[in-house]
C-alpha positions as CSV (number, residue, x, y, z in Angstrom):
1,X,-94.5,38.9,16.5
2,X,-91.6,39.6,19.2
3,X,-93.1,43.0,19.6
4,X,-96.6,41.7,20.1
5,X,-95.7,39.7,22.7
6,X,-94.3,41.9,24.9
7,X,-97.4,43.8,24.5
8,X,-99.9,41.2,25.0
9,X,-100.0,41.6,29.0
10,X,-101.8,45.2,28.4
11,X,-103.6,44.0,25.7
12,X,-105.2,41.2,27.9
13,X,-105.9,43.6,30.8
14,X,-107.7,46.3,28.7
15,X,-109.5,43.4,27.0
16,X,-110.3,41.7,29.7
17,X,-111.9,45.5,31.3
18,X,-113.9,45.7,27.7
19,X,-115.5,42.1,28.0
20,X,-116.7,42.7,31.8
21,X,-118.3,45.9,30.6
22,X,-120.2,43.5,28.2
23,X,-120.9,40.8,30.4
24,X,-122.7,43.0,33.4
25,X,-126.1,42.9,31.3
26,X,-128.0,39.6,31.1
27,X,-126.5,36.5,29.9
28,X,-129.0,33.8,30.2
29,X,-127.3,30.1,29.8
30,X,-128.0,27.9,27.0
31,X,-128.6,24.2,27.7
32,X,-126.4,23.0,24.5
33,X,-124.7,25.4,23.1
34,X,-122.2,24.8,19.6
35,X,-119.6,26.7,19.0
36,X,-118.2,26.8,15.5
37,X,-114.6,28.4,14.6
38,X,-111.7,27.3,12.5
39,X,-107.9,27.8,12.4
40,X,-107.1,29.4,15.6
41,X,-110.3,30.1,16.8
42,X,-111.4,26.8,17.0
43,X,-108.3,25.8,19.3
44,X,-109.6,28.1,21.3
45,X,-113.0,26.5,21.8
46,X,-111.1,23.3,23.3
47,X,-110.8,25.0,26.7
48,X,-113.8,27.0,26.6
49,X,-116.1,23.7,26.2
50,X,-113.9,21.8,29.0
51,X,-114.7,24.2,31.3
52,X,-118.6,24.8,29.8
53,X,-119.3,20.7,30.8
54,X,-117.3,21.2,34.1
55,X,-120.0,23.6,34.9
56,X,-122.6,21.3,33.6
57,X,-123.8,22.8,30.7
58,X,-122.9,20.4,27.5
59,X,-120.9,22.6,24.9
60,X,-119.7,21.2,21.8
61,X,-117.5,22.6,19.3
62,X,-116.8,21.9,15.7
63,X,-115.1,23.2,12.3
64,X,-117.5,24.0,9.6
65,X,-116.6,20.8,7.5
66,X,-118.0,18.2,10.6
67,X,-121.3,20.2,10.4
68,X,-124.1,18.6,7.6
69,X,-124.8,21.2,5.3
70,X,-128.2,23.1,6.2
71,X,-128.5,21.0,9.3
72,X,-126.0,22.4,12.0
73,X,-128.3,22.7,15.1
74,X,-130.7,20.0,15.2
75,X,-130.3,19.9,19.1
76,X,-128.6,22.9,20.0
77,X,-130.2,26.5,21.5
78,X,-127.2,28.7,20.4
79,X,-124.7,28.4,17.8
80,X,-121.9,30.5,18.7
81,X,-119.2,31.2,15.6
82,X,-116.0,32.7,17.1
83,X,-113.8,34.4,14.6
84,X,-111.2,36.6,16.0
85,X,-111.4,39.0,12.6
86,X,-115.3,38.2,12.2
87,X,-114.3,37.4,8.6
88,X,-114.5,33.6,8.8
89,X,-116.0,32.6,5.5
90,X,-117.1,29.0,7.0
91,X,-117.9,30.4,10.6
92,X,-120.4,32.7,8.6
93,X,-121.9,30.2,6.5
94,X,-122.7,28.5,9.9
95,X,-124.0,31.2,11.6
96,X,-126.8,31.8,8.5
97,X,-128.1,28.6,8.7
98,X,-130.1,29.3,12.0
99,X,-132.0,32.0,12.8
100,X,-131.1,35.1,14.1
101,X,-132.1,35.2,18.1
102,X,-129.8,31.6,18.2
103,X,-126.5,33.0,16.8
104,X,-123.4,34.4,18.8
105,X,-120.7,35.7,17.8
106,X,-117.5,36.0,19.7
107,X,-115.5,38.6,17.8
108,X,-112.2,40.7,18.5
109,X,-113.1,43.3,15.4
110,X,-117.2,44.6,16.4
111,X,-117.5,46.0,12.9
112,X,-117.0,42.9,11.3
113,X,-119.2,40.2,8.7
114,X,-119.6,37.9,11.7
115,X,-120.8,40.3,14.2
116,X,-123.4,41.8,12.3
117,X,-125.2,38.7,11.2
118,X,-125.0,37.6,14.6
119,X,-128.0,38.2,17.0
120,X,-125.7,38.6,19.7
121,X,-122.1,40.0,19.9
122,X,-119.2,39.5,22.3
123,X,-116.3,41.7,21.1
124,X,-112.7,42.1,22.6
125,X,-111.9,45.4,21.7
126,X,-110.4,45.1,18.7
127,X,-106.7,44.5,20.2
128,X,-103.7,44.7,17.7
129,X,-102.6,41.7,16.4
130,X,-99.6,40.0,14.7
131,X,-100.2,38.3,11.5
132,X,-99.4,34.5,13.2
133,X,-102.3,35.4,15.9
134,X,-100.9,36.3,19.4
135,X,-102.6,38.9,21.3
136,X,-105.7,37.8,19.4
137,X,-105.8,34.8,20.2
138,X,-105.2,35.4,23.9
139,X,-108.5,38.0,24.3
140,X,-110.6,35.5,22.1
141,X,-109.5,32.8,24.9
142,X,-110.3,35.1,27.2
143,X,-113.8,36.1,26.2
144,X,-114.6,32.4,25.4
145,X,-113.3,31.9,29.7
146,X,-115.3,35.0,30.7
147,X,-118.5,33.8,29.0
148,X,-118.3,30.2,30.3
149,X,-118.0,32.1,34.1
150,X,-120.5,34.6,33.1
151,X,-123.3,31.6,31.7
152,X,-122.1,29.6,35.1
153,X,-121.4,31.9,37.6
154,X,-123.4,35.2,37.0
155,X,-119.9,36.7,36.3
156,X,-117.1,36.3,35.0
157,X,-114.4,34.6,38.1
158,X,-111.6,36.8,40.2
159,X,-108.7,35.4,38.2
160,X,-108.8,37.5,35.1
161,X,-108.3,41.1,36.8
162,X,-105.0,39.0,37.7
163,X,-104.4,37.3,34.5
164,X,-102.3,39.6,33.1
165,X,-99.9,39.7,35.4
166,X,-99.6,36.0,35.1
167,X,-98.7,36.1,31.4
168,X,-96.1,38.9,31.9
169,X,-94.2,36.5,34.8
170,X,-94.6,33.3,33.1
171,X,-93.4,34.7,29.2
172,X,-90.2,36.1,31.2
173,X,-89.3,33.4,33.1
174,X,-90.0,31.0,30.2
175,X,-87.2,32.8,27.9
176,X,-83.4,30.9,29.4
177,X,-86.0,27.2,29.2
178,X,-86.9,28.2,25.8
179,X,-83.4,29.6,24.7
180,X,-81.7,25.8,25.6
181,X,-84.3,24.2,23.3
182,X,-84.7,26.1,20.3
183,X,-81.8,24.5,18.4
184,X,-83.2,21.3,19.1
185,X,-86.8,22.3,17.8
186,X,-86.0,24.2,14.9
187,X,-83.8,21.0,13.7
188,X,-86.4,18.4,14.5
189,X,-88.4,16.7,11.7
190,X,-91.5,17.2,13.4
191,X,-93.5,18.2,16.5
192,X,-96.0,16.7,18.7
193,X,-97.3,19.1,21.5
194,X,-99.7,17.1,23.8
195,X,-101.9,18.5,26.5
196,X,-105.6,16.7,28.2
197,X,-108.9,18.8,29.1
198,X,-108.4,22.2,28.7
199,X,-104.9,22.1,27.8
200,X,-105.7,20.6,24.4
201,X,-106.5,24.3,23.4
202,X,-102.8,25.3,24.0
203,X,-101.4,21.5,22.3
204,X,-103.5,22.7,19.3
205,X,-102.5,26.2,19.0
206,X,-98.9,25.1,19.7
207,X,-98.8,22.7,16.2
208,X,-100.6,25.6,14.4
209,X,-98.2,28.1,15.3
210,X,-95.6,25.2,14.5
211,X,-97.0,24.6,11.4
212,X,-97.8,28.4,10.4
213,X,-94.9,30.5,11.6
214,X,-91.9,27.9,12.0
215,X,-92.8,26.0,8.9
216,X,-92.5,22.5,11.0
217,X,-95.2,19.6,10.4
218,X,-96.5,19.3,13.6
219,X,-99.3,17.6,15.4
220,X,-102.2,18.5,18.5
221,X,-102.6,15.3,21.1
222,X,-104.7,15.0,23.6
223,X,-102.5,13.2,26.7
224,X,-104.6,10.0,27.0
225,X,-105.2,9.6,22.9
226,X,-101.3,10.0,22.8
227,X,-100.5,7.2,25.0
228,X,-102.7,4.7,23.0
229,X,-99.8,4.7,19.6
230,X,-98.9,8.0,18.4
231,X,-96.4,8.5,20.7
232,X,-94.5,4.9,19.3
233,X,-93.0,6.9,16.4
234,X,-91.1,9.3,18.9
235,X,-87.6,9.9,16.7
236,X,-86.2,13.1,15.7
237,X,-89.3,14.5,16.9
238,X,-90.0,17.5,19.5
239,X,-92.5,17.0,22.5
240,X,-94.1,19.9,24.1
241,X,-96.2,18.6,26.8
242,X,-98.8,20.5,28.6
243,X,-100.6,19.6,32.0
244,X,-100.2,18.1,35.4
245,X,-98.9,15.0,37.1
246,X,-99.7,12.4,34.1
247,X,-98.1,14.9,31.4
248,X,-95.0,15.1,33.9
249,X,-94.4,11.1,33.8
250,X,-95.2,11.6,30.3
251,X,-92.1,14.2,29.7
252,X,-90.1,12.6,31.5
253,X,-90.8,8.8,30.0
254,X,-90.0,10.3,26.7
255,X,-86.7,12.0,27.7
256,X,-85.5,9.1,29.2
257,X,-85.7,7.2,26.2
258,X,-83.6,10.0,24.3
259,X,-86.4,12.5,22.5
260,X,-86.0,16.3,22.7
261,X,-88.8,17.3,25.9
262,X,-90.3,20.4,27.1
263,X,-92.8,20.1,30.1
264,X,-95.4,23.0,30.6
265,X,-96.9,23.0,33.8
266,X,-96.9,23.0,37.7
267,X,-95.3,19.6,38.8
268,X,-91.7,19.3,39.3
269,X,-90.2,17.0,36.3
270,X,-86.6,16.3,35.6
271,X,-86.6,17.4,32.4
272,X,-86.7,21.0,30.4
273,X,-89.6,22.3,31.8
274,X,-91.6,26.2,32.5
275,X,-93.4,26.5,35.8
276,X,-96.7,27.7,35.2
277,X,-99.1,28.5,38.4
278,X,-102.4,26.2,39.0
279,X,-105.0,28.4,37.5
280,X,-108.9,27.9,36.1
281,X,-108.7,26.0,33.0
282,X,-109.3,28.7,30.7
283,X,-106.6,30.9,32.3
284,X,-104.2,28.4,32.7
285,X,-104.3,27.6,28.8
286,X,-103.6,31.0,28.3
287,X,-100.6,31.2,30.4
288,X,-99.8,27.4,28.4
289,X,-99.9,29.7,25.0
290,X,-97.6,32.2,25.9
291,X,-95.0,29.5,26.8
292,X,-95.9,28.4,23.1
293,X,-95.7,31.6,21.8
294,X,-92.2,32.3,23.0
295,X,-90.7,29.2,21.5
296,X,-91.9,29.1,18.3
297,X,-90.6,33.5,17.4
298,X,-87.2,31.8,18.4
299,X,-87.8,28.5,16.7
300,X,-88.8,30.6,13.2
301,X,-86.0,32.8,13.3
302,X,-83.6,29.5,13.9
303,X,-85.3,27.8,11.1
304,X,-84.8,31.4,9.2
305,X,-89.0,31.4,8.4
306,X,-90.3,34.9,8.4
307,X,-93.5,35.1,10.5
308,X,-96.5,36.2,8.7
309,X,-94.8,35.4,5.6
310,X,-97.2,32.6,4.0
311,X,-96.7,30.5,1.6
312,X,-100.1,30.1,0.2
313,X,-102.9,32.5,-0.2
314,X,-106.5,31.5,-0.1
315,X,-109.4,33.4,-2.2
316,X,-112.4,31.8,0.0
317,X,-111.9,31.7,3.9
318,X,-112.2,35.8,4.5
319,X,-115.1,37.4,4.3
320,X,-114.8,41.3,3.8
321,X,-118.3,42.2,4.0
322,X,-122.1,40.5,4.2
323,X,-123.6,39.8,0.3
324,X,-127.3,38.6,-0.4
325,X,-125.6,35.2,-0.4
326,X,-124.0,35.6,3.1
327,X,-126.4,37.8,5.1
């Protein structure tokens, strides 16, 4: 995972060159589009629907289990599964149930189960990946941000030929923060890792990777949901907290009262905290991530976890190729 990191940087600039290819042709808008993902993926989607209603166009976003069996589009004009392998078993199921000109799929692998159902493709490249998802994860935000700009805008915005170099500044500079907190993770009981709009994508990839790589129950919050009682049982717990001005009093509230604090974001706080620059949401939460990312390769090896190791297997969420049942 260490080495994947350190080439995530180029991964995200030669993705983010393969997705403007892509997005030059047309790229009509919907008017309510639903994106369905899970794991990872559907993280992602947090940001990527912020920024979608910003721009006035009501996106929505759900795992395949909130969906009614054979009834997931009543109101919708594109269902868009996003599936970073395109071998989601429940992102699939979801894409069959409409008709072919209203499914999109956002894929890193083309030549993958999702993508050819799919009436539409978006593909990153197919960009190495770790087995706890890092430089996949980053191009599927990315093509998710570039859409969003290309359905709004025309095009996708000026900040991603830039991104890169972002994520390479930030991930250095966030290593002697991270290094005077990883003790006090890896021994914590739990996590909560809070973050509001699009930030909620980088709070819930931030408990997954928790959860997956570090082996540490942890939890997604958005800020304001967080203030009204989960926050009371604050204890031996870690807070990562993600976002502006309200997340900094937040940080800081909870350090004050004794609780292990890292701040991600652009306001000064006086607590353990990783300047990140004021970017578009979707860009932002992908500079967030790498912060994330960071901390938990050093909280696993603390906690002595090997990443990608799992400790369950699963005979139903992967996909390897379309059946008569799937297609």
């Amino acid at each position: 995972m260490s080495d994947a990191l350190d080439r995530q940087p180029e991964a995200l600039a030669s993705a983010v060159r393969t997705l403007r290819e892509q997005l030059t042709g047309s790229w009509p808008a919907p008017r309510r589009p639903l994106f369905v993902a899970m794991g990872a993926s559907h993280a992602a989607l947090a940001a990527c629907v912020h920024q979608l209603r910003a721009y006035g166009i009501w996106a929505s976003r759900a795992g395949y289990g909130e969906i009614p069996a054979s009834v997931p589009a009543a109101d919708v004009d594109l269902v868009a599964g996003v599936s970073q392998s395109g071998r989601s078993a429940e992102t699939i199921d979801a894409l069959r149930e409409v008709e072919a000109e209203r499914r999109l799929a956002v894929v890193n692998i083309a030549g993958s189960p999702l993508a050819e159902l799919a009436g539409t493709v978006l593909s990153c490249g197919a960009v190495p990946d770790s087995k706890v998802s890092t430089s996949g994860f980053t191009v599927t935000l990315a093509a998710l941000g570039m859409l969003a700009d290309t359905w709004a805008l025309g095009g996708p915005a000026d900040v991603w030929q830039s991104l890169a170099d972002h994520l390479d500044e930030v991930g250095k500079q966030a290593e002697a923060t991270v290094d005077v907190l990883v003790e006090g993770v890896a021994d914590s009981v739990a996590a909560d890792v809070v973050g509001a709009g699009a930030s909620l994508t980088a709070a819930e990839e931030g408990a997954l990777m928790l959860r997956e790589a570090c082996r540490l129950p942890s939890a997604a919050y958005e800020t304001r949901q967080y203030l009204h009682g989960p926050m009371e049982s604050a204890g031996r717990t870690a807070h990562i907290v993600l976002g502006d001005e309200r997340e900094a009093a937040l940080a800081q509230q909870l350090a004050e009262a004794g609780h292990r604090v890292l701040y991600v974001g652009p306001c000064a706080a006086p607590v353990p905290h990783v300047e990140i620059p004021r970017l578009a949401p979707v860009a932002r939460a992908i500079v967030e991530n790498v912060v994330l990312q960071r901390l938990v390769v050093k909280v696993a090896a603390a906690r002595n976890v090997p990443v990608g190791e799992f400790v369950f297997s699963m005979d139903d969420t992967k996909v390897d190729a379309l059946t008569p049942e799937t297609a």
